[in-house]
VEXDOSE-591344 format. One record per residue: x, y negated, z of N, C-alpha, C, O in turn; residue in one letter. Coordinates in steps of 0.02 Angstrom, whole numbers, padded with zeros to 5 digits, always signed. Example, Ala and Ser with C-alpha at 12.3 -4.5 7.8 and 13.67 -1.06 7.14 Angstrom:
<segus>
+00660+00284+00390+00615+00225+00390+00660+00165+00390+00712+00166+00423A +00642+00112+00354+00684+00053+00357+00645-00002+00394+00670-00057+00402S 
</segus>
This chain:
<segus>
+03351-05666+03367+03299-05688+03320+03327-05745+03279+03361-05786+03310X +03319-05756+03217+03321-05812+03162+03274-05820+03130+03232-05775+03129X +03263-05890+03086+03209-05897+03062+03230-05889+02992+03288-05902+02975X +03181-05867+02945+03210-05889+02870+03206-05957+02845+03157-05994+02857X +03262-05976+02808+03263-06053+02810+03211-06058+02749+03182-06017+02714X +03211-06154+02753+03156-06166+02719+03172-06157+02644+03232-06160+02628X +03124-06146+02594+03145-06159+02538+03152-06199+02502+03112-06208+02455X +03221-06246+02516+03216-06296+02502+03289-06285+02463+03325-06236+02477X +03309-06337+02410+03363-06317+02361+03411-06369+02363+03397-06422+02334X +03472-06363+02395+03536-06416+02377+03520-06443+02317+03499-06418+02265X +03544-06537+02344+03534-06564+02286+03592-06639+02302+03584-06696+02323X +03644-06601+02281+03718-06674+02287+03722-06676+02226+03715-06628+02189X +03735-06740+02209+03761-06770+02123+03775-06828+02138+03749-06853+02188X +03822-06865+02096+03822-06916+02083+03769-06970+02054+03728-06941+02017X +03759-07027+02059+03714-07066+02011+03729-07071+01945+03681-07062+01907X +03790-07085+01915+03813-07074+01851+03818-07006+01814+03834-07007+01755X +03805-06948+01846+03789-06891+01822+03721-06847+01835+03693-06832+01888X +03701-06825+01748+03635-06792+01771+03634-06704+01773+03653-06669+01727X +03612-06685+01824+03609-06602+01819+03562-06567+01819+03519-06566+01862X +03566-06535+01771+03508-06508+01760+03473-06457+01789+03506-06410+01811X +03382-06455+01799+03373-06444+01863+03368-06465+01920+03332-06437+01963X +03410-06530+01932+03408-06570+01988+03383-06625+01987+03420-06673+01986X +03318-06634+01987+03303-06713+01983+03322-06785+02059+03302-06792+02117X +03354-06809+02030+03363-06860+02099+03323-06947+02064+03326-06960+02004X +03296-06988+02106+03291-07031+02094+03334-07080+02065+03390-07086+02091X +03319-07120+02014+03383-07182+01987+03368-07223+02031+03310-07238+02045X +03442-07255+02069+03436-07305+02113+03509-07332+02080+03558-07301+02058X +03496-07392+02084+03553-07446+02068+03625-07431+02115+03622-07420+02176X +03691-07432+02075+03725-07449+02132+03750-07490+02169+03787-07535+02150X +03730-07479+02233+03736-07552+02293+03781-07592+02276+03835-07562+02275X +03786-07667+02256+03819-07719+02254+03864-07702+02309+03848-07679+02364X +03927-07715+02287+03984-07735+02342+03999-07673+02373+04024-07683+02428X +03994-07616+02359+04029-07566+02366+04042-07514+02334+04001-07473+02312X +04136-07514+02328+04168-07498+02275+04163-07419+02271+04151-07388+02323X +04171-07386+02212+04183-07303+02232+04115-07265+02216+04082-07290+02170X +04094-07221+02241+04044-07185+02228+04008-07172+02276+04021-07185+02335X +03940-07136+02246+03851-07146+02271+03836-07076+02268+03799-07053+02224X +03874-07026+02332+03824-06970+02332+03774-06948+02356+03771-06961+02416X +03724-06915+02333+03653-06906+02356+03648-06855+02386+03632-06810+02347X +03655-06833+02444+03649-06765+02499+03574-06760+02523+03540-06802+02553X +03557-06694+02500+03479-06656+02530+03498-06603+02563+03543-06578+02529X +03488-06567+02621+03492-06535+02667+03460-06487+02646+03412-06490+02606X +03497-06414+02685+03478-06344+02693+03455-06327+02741+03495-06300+02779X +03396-06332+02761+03373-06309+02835+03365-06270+02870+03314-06237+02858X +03404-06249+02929+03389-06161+02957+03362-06167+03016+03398-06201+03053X +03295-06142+03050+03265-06159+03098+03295-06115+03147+03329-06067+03130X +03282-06131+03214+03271-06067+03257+03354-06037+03246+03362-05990+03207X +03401-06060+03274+03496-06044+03296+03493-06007+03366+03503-06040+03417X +03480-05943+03369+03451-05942+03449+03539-05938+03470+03591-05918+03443X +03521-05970+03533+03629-05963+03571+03592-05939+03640+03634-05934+03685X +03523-05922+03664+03526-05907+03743+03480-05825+03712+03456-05823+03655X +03475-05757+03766+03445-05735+03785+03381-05757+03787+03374-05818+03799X +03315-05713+03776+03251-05742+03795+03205-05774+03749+03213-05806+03698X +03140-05749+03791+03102-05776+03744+03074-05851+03733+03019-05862+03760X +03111-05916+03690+03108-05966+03688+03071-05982+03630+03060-05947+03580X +03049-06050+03646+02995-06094+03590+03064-06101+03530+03121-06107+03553X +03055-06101+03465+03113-06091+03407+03097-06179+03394+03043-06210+03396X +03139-06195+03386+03155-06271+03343+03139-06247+03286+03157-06191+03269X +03090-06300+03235+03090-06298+03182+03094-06380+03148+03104-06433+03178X +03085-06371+03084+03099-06446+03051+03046-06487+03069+03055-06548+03070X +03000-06468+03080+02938-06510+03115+02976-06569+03167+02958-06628+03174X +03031-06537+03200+03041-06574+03279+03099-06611+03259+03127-06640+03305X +03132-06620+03185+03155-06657+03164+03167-06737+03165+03189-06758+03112X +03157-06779+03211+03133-06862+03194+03183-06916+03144+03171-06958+03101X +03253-06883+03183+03293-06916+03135+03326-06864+03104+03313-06805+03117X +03370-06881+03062+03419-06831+03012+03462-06877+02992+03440-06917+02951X +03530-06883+03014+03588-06910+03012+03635-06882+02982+03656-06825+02993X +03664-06934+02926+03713-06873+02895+03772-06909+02873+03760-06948+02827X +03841-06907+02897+03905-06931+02909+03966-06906+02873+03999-06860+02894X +03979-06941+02818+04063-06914+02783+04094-06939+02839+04081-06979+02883X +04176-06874+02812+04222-06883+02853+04275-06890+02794+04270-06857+02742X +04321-06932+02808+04377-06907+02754+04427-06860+02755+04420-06826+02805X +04476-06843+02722+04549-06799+02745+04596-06848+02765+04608-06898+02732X +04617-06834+02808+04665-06874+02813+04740-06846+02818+04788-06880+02837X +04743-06769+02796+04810-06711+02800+04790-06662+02862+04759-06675+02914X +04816-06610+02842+04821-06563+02893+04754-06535+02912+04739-06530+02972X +04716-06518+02871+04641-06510+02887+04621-06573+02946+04590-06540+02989X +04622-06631+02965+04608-06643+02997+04570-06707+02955+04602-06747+02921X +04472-06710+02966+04444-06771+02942+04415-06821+03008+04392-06811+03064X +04438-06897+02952+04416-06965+03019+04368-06995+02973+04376-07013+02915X +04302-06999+03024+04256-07045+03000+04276-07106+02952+04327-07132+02928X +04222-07113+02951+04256-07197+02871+04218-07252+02929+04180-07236+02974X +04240-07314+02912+04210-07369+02932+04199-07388+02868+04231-07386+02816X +04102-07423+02898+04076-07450+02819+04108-07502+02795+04113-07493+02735X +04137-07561+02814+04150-07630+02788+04216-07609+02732+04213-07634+02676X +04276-07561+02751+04323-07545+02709+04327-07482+02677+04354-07475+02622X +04298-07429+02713+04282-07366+02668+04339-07303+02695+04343-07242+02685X +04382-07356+02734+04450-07335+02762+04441-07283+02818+04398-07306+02855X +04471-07199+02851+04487-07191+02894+04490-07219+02975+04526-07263+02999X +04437-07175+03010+04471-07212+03098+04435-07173+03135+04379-07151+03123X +04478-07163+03194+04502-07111+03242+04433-07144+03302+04416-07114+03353X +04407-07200+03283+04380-07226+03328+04283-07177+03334+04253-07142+03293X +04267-07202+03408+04216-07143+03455+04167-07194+03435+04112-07166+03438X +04160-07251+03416+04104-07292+03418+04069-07292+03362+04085-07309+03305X +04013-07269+03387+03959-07239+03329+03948-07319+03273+03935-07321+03213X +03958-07368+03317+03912-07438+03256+03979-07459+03223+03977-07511+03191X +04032-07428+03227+04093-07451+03184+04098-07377+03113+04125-07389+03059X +04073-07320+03125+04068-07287+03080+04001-07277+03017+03939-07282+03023X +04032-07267+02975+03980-07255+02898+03931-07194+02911+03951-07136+02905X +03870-07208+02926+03829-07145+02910+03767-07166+02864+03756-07221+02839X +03728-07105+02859+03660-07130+02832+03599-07100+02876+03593-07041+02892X +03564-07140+02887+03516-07115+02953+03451-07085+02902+03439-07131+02862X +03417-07043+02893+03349-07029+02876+03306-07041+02941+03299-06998+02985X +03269-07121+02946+03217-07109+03029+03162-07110+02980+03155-07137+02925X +03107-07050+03040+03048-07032+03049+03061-06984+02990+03044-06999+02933X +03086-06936+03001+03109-06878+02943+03033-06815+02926+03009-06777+02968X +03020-06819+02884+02955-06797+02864+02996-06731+02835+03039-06741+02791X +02983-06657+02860+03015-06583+02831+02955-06575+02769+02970-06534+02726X +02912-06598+02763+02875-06594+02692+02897-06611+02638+02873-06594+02584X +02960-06658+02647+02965-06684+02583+03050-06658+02555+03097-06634+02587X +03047-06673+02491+03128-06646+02494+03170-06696+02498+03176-06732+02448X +03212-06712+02566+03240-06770+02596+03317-06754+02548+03349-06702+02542X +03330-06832+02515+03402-06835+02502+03405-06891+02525+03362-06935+02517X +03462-06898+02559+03505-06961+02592+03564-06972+02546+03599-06926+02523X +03576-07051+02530+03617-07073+02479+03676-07087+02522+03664-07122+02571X +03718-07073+02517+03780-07109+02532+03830-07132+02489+03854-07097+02444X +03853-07215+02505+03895-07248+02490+03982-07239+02485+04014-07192+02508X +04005-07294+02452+04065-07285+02460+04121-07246+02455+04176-07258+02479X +04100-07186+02413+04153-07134+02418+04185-07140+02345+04163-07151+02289X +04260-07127+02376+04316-07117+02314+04331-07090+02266+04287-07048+02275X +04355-07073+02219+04393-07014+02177+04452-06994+02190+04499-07033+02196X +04456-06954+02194+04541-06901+02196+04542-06904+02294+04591-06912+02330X +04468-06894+02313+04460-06890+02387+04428-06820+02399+04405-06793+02349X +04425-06788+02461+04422-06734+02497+04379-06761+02552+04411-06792+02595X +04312-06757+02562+04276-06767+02610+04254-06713+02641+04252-06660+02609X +04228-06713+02719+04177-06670+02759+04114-06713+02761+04126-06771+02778X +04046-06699+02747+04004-06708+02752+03955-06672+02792+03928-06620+02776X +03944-06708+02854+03914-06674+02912+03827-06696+02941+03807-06754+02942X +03793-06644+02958+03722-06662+02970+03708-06664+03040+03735-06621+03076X +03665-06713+03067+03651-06697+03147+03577-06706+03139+03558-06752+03102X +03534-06668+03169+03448-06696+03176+03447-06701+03244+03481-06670+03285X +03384-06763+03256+03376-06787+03323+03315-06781+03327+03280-06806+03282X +03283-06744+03384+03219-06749+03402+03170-06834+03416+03182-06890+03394X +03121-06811+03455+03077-06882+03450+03116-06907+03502+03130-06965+03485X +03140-06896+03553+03188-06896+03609+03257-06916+03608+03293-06912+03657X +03281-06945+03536+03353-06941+03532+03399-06895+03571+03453-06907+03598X +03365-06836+03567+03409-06789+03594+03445-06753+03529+03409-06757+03480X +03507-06720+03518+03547-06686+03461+03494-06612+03465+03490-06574+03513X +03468-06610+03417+03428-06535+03408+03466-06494+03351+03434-06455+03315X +03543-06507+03341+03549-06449+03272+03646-06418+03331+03667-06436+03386X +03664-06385+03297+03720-06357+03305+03796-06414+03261+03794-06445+03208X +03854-06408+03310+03887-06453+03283+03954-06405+03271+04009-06430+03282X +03949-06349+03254+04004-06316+03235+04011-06288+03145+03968-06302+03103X +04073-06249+03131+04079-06256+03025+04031-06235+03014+04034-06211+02957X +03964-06226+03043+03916-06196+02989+03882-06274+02999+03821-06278+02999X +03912-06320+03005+03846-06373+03019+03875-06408+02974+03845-06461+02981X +03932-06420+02912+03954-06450+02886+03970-06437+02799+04004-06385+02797X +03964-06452+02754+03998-06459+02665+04043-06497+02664+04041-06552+02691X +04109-06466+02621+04153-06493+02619+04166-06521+02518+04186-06484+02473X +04148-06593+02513+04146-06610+02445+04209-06644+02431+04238-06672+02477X +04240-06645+02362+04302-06646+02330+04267-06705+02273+04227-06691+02228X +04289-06764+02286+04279-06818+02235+04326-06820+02178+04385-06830+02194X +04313-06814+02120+04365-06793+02067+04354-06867+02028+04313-06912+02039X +04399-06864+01984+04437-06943+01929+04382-06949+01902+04357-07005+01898X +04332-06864+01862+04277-06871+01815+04227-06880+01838+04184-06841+01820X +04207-06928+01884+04150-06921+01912+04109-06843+01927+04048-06839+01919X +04137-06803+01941+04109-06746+01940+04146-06698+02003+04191-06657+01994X +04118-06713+02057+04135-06673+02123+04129-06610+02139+04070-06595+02148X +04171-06563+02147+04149-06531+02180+04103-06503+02225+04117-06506+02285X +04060-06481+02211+03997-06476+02263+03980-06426+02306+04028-06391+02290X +03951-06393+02348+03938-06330+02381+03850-06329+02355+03823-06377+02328X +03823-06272+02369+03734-06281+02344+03707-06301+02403+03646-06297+02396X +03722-06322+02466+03700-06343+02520+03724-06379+02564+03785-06370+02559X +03712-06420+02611+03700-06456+02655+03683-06432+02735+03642-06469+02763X +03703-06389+02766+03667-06344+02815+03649-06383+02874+03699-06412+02894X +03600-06395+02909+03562-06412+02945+03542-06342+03000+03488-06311+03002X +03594-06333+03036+03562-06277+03093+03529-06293+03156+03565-06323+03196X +03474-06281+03174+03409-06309+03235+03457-06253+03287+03486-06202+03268X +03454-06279+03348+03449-06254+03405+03372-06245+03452+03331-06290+03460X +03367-06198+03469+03310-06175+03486+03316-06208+03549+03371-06233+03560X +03254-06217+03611+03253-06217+03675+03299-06178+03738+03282-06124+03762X +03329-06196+03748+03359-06167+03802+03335-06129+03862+03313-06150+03916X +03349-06046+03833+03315-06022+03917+03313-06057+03970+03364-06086+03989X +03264-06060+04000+03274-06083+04082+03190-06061+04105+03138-06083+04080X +03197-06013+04157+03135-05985+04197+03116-06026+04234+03149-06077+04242X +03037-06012+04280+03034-06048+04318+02988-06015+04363+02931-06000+04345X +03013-06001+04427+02974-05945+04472+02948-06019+04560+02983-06048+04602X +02902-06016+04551+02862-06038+04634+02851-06005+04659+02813-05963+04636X +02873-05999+04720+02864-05959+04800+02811-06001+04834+02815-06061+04820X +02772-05987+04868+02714-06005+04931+02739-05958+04981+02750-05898+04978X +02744-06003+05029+02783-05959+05101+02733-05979+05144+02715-06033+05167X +02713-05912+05151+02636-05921+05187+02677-05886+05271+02700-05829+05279X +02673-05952+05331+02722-05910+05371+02669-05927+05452+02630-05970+05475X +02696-05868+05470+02643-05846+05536+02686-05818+05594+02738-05792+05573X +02681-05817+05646+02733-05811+05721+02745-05859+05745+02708-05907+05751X +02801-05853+05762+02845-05915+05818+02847-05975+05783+02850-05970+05722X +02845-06036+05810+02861-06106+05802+02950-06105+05782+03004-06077+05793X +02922-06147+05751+03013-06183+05731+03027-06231+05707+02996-06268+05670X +03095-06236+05735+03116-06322+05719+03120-06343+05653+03089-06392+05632X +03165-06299+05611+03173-06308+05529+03182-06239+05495+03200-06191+05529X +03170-06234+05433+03163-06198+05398+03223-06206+05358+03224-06262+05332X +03271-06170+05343+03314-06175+05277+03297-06113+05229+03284-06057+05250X +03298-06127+05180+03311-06094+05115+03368-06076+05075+03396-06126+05053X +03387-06038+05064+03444-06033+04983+03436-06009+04953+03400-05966+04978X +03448-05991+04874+03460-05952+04824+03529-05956+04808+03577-05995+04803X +03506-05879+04803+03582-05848+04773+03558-05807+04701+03498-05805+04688X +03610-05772+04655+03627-05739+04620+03631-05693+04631+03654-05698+04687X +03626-05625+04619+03652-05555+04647+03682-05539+04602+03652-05539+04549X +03754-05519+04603+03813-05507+04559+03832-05441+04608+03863-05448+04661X +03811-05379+04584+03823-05317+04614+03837-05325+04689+03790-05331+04728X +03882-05324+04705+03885-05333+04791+03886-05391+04808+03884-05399+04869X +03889-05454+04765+03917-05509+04802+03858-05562+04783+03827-05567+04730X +03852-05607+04850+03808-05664+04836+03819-05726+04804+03852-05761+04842X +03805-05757+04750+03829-05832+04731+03759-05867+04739+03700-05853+04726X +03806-05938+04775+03734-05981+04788+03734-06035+04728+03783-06066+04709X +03660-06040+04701+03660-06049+04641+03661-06140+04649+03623-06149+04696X +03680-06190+04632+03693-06243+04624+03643-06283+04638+03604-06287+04590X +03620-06333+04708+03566-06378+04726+03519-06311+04711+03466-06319+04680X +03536-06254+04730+03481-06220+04752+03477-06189+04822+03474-06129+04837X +03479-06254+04872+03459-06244+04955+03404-06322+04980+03403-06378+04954X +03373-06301+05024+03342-06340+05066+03323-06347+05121+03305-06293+05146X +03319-06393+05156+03308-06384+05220+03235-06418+05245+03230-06479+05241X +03173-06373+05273+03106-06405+05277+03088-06408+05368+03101-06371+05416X +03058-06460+05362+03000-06447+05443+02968-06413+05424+02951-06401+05366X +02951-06385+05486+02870-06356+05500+02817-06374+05451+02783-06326+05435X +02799-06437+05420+02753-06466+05410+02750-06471+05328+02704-06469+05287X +02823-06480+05323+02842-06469+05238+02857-06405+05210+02874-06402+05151X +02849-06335+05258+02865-06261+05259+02806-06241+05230+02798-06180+05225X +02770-06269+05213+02698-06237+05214+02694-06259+05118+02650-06235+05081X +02740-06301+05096+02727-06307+05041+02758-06254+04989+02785-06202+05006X +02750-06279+04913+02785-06228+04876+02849-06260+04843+02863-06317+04823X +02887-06194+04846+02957-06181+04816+02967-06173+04750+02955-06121+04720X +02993-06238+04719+02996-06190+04621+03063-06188+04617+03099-06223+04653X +03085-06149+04574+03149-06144+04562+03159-06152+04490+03140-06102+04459X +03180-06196+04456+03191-06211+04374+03260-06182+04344+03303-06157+04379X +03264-06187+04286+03316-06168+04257+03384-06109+04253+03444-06111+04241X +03314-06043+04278+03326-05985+04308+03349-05957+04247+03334-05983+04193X +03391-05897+04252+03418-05882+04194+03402-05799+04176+03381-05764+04222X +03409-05780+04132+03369-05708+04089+03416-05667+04108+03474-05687+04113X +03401-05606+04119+03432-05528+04139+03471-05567+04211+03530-05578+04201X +03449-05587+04270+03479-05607+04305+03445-05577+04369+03388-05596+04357X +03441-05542+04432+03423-05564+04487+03443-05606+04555+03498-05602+04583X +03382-05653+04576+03391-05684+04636+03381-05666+04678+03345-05618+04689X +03422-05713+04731+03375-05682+04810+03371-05762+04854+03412-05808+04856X +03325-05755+04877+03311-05801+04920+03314-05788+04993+03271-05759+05025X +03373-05816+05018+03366-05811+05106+03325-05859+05140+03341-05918+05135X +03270-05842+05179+03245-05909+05221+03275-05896+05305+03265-05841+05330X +03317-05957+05348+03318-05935+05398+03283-05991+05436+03279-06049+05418X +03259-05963+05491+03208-06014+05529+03238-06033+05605+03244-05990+05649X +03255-06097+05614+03316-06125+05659+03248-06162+05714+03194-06191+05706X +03291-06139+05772+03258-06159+05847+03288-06255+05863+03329-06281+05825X +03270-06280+05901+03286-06346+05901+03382-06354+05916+03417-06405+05912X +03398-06303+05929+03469-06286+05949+03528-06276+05870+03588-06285+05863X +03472-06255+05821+03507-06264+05738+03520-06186+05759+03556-06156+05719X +03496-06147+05816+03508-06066+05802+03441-06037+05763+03382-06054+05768X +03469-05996+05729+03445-05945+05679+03419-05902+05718+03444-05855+05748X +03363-05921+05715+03292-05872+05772+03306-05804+05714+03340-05758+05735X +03277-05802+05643+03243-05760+05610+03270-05765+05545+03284-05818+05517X +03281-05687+05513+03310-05712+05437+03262-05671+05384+03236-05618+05402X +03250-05702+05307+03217-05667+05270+03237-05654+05198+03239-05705+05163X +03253-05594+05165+03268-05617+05108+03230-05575+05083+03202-05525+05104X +03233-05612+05017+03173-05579+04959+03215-05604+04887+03243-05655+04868X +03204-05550+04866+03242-05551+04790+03201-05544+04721+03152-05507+04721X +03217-05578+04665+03138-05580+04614+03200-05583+04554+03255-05611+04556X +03165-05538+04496+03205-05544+04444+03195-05580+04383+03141-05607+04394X +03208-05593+04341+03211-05637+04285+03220-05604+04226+03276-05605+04199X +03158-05566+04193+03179-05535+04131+03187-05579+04050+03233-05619+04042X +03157-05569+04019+03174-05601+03956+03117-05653+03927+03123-05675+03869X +03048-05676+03981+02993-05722+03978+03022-05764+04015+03040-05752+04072X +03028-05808+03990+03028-05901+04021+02957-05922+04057+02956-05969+04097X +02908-05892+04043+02839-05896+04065+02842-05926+04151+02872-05894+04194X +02819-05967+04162+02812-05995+04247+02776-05941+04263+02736-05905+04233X +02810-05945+04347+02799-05852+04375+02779-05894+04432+02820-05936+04450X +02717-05891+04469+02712-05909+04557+02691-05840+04589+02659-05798+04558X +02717-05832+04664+02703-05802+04694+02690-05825+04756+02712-05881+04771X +02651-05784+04809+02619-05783+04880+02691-05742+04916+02699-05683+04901X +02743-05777+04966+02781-05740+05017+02750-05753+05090+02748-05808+05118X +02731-05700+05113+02713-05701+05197+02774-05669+05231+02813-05622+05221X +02762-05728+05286+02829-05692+05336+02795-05699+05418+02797-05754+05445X +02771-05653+05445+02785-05678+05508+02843-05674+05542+02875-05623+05552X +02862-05748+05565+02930-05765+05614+02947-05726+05668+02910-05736+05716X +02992-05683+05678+02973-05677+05750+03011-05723+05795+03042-05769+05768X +03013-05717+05860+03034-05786+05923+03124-05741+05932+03142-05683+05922X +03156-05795+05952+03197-05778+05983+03207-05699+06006+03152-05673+06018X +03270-05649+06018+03242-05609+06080+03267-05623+06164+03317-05658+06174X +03239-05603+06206+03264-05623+06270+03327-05597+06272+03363-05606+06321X 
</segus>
């Protein structure tokens, strides 16, 4: 599934040049920094599905911030962020030493252009978008479709692409099935649990998916999160005598089709005892 993007229309120019068709606001250029003032508006594509399943789609609504970062060339296809104070290249990871322009509290109603500073002539930039939910979590895709690559020329007149791409990542499958182990027979010391995977003949136990309960905590319910689509599980319960022997074993297997929808179910087992 994809969404159709919004209709919204690239809009990069310079401040010293007008294009027609494109209206951008006149804003002065910033004192004390040398070079050029391009104005980047974003292409928005909702809904990037990367999992199986039926998930809630990201749209520009869930947008909060919209961050948007030149890179320079520096040879060899390879671009390094700018630092704002010199405008210069660097290899460096630390976000408050690099040049970006933040759009916060990003409103998808409006047609958002972010200005950026500082850029050269007879330069080769990447110009890259990230949106952040209300969560500062990264909600877009960070691979070449997430990026424009602009060419600063002598005539004030850059090279441009008609967009800005902004790709949403949707929700990430993850199911979620509750067991109630409604259990009747013999007494017992502890209860263990596991989940596994069923991979044609073979069992994989799925990661912090085991537990070990009393009697007293056996009676509660089992959820299992971040279950995954076209997949089946199985759940072994074995029920251990005060000795840590395995009186009784149970497995039950439940599948995972293409609804993320929370699934509970009722499992009865009567235990049986030991045999003589």
């Amino acid at each position: 599934m994809r969404f159709a993007p919004l209709p919204l229309f690239a809009c990069l120019s310079l401040l010293t040049v007008a294009f027609v068709g494109c209206a951008t606001p006149s804003q002065p250029e910033p004192a004390g920094l040398a070079g050029k003032t391009l104005l980047v508006r974003p292409y928005l594509i909702d809904g990037a599905l990367r999992t199986q399943g039926i998930v809630n789609p990201k749209t520009a609504e869930d947008i909060a911030v919209l961050e948007v970062v030149p890179y320079v060339h520096v040879g060899n296809e390879v671009f390094w962020p700018i630092v704002p104070a010199t405008g210069e290249a660097t290899d460096s990871t630390d976000p408050e030493s690099i040049l970006k322009a933040r759009m916060e509290g990003f409103d998808a109603q409006r047609e958002t252009v972010i200005p950026l500073t500082g850029l050269r002539p007879h330069t080769r930039y990447r110009i890259v978008a990230r949106a952040y939910d209300a969560q500062a979590a990264l909600i877009s895709t960070e691979d070449p479709g997430s990026y424009a690559e602009v060419s600063v020329l002598a005539d004030n007149r850059p090279e441009l692409p008609l967009t800005l791409p902004v790709t949403l990542i949707d929700t990430p499958f993850g199911a979620t099935r509750s067991i109630a182990l409604q259990l009747t027979g013999s007494d017992f010391f502890q209860l263990r649990a596991t989940l596994y995977t069923v991979a044609g003949e073979d069992l994989v136990p799925v990661p912090n998916g085991s537990v070990v309960l009393t009697p007293e905590q056996a009676s509660r319910r089992l959820t299992f999160t971040h279950l995954e689509a076209k997949t089946t599980y199985r759940l072994k319960l074995d029920a251990l005598d005060g000795g840590f022997i395995v009186m009784a074993t149970k497995l039950h297997d439940f599948p995972i089709t293409n609804d993320d929808t929370p699934l509970h179910e009722d499992l009865p087992w009567a235990i049986p005892g030991n045999a003589p």
